[in-house]
Residue, then its C-alpha position, 0 to 999 in steps of 0.5 A: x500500500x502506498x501512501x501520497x506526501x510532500x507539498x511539493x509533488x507526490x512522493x510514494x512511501x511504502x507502509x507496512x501492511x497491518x497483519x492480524x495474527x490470530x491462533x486458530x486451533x483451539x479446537x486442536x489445543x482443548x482436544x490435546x489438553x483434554x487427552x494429556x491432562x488426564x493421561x498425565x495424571x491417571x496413570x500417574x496416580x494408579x501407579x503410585x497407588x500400586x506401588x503402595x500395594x506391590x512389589x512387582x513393577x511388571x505387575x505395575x506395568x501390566x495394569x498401567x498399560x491396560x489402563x492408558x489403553x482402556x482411558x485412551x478408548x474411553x476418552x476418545x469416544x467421549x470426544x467423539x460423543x461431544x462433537x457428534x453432539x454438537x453438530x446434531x444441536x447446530x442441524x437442530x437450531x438451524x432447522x428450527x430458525x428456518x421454520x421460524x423465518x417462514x412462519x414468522x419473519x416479522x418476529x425474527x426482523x425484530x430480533x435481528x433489530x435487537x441485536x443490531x441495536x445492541x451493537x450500536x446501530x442507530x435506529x435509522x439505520x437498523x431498518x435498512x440493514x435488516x431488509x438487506x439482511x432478511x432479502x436473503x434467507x440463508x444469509x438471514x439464518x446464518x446471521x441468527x444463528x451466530x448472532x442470536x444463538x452464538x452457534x458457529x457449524x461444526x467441521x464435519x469431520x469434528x467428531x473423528x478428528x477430536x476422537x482421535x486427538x483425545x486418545x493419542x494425547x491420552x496415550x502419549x500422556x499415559x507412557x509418561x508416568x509408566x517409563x521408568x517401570x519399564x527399565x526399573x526393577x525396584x518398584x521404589x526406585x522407578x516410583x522415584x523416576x515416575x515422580x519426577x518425570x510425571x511432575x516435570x511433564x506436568x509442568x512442562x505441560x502446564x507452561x505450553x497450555x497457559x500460553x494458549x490459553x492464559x495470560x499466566x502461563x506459569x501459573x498454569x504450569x504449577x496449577x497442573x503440578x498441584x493437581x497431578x501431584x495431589x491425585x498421585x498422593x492420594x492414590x499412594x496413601x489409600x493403597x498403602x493404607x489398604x494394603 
């Protein structure tokens, strides 16, 4: 974009374009911190717990891994359920608009003035607007249906994608705690080496959340080493006292 200075003639200067830098994979992130947040912590805590209560690491690593595998499952059709849900709610309050801007289009133009009116528009002005926006009816539900509803359509390819992600991070968290039972016999030693690299991933974990979703990504990060911290606690002091 160029831009005309000089009183004496026209002299060209180039200006910087404003370029708007937006993150646009929430969807991704809540999938990846749902998945990873639990996968960090229940294995986590179900170890520590059996380590209260046996001896034997295989036995450890047996019950860990068939955990991670049944959580991954579990919560991959949960997010599969989610998003299916709500790509049925939006096709339900679409149909529904749809009628009602058939059956009482004056009803649903005095709700478009609503809400332009609750954005500033003077009320000279909304009549004009509301015509142009009800002359075209798919553009007339799709302004209610974002506007009015606060509803956005889904990706259709939603459901599976977030199953997938869920149960991917479910897994990738779940190995986390579970390593050092792997190369460790003494289940003592390998609780140690599990403590230690769950609560570093925690964090770790933590920060990178905070700075997509907060403004306190450290705050974040030792929130989430709370929370593991205290289920893996627990988990240990009830096994122990059972055991």
């Amino acid at each position: 974009m160029l831009l005309m200075l000089g009183n004496k003639g026209s002299q060209l200067v180039p200006q910087t374009p404003h370029i708007e830098k937006h993150f646009t994979a929430s969807e991704y992130v809540r999938d990846i911190v749902i998945g990873m947040s639990d996968g960090l912590t229940v294995p986590f805590a179900l170890a520590a717990g059996l380590s209260g209560a046996v001896e034997s690491s295989g036995i450890i690593v047996t019950a860990g891994l068939a955990e991670v595998a049944a959580g991954a499952i579990a919560m991959g059709l949960g997010g599969y359920m989610a998003a299916r849900t709500d790509a049925e709610h939006f096709v339900s309050e679409r149909t529904r608009e749809e009628q009602e801007t058939e059956e009482m289009p004056e009803k649903e133009a005095a709700e478009v003035a609503d809400v332009l009116r609750s954005y500033g528009l003077e009320d000279d002005k909304v009549e004009t607007v509301v015509n142009s926006i009800r002359a075209d009816k798919k553009r007339w539900v799709d302004f209610m249906m974002r506007f009015e509803l606060g509803l956005e359509e889904p990706d259709p390819k939603r459901a599976s994608r977030s199953a997938f992600t869920i149960a991917l991070s479910y897994i990738a968290g779940g190995m986390v705690p579970l390593a050092p039972y792997f190369f460790i016999r003494s289940v003592h030693t390998a609780l140690i080496g599990s403590v230690i690299v769950t609560l570093l991933a925690l964090f770790v974990f933590g920060y990178i959340k905070g700075r997509f979703t907060t403004a306190k990504p450290f705050r974040s990060a030792w929130q989430t080493v709370v929370v593991g911290g205290l289920a893996a606690t627990a988990a240990f002091v009830i096994a122990k006292a059972i055991g």
